[in-house]
C-alpha positions in Angstrom: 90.6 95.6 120.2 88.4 95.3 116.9 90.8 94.6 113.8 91.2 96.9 111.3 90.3 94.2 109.0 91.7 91.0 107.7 94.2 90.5 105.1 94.9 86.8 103.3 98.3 85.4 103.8 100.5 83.9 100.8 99.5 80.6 102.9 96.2 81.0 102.4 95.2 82.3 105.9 92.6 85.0 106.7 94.3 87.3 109.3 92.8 90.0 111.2 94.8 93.4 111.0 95.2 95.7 113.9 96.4 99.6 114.1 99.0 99.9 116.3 97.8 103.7 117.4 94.6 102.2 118.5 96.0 99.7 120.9 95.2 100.3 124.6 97.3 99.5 127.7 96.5 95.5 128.5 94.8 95.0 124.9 95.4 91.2 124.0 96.0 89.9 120.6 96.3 86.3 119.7 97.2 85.3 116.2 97.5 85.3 113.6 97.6 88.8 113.3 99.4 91.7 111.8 100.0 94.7 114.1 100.4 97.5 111.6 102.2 101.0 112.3 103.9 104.3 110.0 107.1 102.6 110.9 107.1 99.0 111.6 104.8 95.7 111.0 104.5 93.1 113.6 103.6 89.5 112.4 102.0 86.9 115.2 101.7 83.6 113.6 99.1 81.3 115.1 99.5 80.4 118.7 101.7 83.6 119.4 100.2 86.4 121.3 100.6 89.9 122.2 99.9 92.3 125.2 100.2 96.3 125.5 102.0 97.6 128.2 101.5 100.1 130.8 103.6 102.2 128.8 102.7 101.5 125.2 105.3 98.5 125.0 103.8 94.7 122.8 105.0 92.2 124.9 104.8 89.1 122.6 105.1 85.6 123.5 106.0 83.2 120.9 104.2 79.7 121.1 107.3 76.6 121.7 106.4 73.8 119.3 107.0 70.9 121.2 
């Protein structure tokens, strides 16, 4: 999906912004990013990534640090 835009973190970090409402079944985010929505934000730091669902559902999966 094409960010919204991209936002500076207090670390310094450019991070692309996504609209939750625009996310499509099997859209794939890697971050960072911020997932923003009326009611909720979700923050993927870098290495994390995200997936939509069939149904609408993020399926996130955190990066381990080894």
């Amino acid at each position: 999906p094409s960010p919204l835009g991209e936002r500076q973190t207090a670390a310094g970090t450019m991070t692309k912004v996504c609209l939750r409402e625009q996310l499509l079944a099997e859209d794939l985010i890697s971050g960072p990013a911020v997932v923003v929505e009326h009611t909720a934000t979700t923050v993927l730091h870098s290495g994390d990534s995200l997936v939509v669902g069939d149904h609408g559902e993020l399926i996130i999966t955190l990066e381990v640090p080894a």
